[in-house]
Structures are given as structure tokens and as C-alpha cells.
Steps between C-alpha positions, in 0.01 A plus 500: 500500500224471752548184738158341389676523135816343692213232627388416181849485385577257772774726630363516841343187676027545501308230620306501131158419550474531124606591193402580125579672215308851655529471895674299760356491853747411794481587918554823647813485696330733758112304521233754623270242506517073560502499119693823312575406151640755240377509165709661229540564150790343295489792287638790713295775519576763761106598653139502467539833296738328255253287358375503115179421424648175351585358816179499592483103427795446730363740774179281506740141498640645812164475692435167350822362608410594835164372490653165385824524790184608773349151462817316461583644875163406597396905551218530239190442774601683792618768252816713393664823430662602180698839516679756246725776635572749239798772611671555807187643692295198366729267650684392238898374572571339212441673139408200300133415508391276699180394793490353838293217527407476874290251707447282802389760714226751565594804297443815685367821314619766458809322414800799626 
């Protein structure tokens, strides 16, 4: 069990920034940025590469959830950075899908 499933199970104490039936968003307990929220899927799936073509719909609720948590922090104008690690050389720590939703600073490019 991954610890965003023990998360969503309420196992292990988030600061949930919100939850439905598809995703749940909650802080990063190591911010990269003045706002670093996680968004993951309920349903566990491990990476990018395990994705069906039906999960397309929840793939593109992801974003949207972001877009909606962006304004609610009050980082929609200046702007925002939404990131997917797939893998171990992509980044990726935790095998459960999931983005970074990061703002409230300049974002520099390339990114590391």
C-alpha cells in the first residue's frame, strides 16, 4: 500500500485540500514552492505508463482540479506549475499517480 493510498485511507495524517470520488489534493510535506499541493488518484494506479485509455476522463479531472485549487490559493494570475514524474529517472518517489501543483513563486526553467 502506497502512503498516498494510506492518505486517502486516513491512516496517516494530510492536510486535505480536497477530496472526491476520483482525486484528493492535500500539501506536500516537503513544499518546493510557497504553495506545493499533491494531486492524486483514489484509484491506485502505479505510473503514467499504467494508464488505459479509459482513464483518460480522470487524467483530464486531475488538471481541472488543479485549475480550480490554483484560484482557490489565489495563484491563477501570476501563474503556476503542474508536474508528472513518471519512473525513477522522471522523478517519481511514489508509484501511485499523482501531480504537483506548484505556485507562489517565479518558476525557473529548465526545472532540474
Amino acid at each position: 500500500m502506497s502512503i498516498f493510498e494510506k492518505i486517502i485511507a486516513r491512516e496517516i495524517p494530510a492536510t486535505i485540500i480536497y477530496q472526491d470520488d476520483d482525486v484528493i489534493a492535500f500539501n506536500d510535506i516537503d513544499p518546493k514552492a510557497p504553495v506545493h499541493i499533491v494531486i492524486a488518484t483514489i484509484k491506485p494506479i502505479p505510473t503514467l505508463n499504467d494508464l488505459a485509455e479509459s482513464d483518460a476522463t480522470l487524467m483530464g479531472k486531475m488538471i481541472l482540479v488543479a485549475r480550480h485549487i490554483a484560484a482557490s490559493e489565489g495563484i491563477e494570475k501570476n501563474g503556476y506549475r503542474i508536474v508528472f514524474n513518471c519512473n525513477r529517472d522522471g522523478g517519481q518517489s511514489v508509484f501511485h499517480i499523482h501531480c504537483h501543483l506548484l505556485g507562489g513563486r517565479q518558476m525557473d526553467w529548465p526545472p532540474g
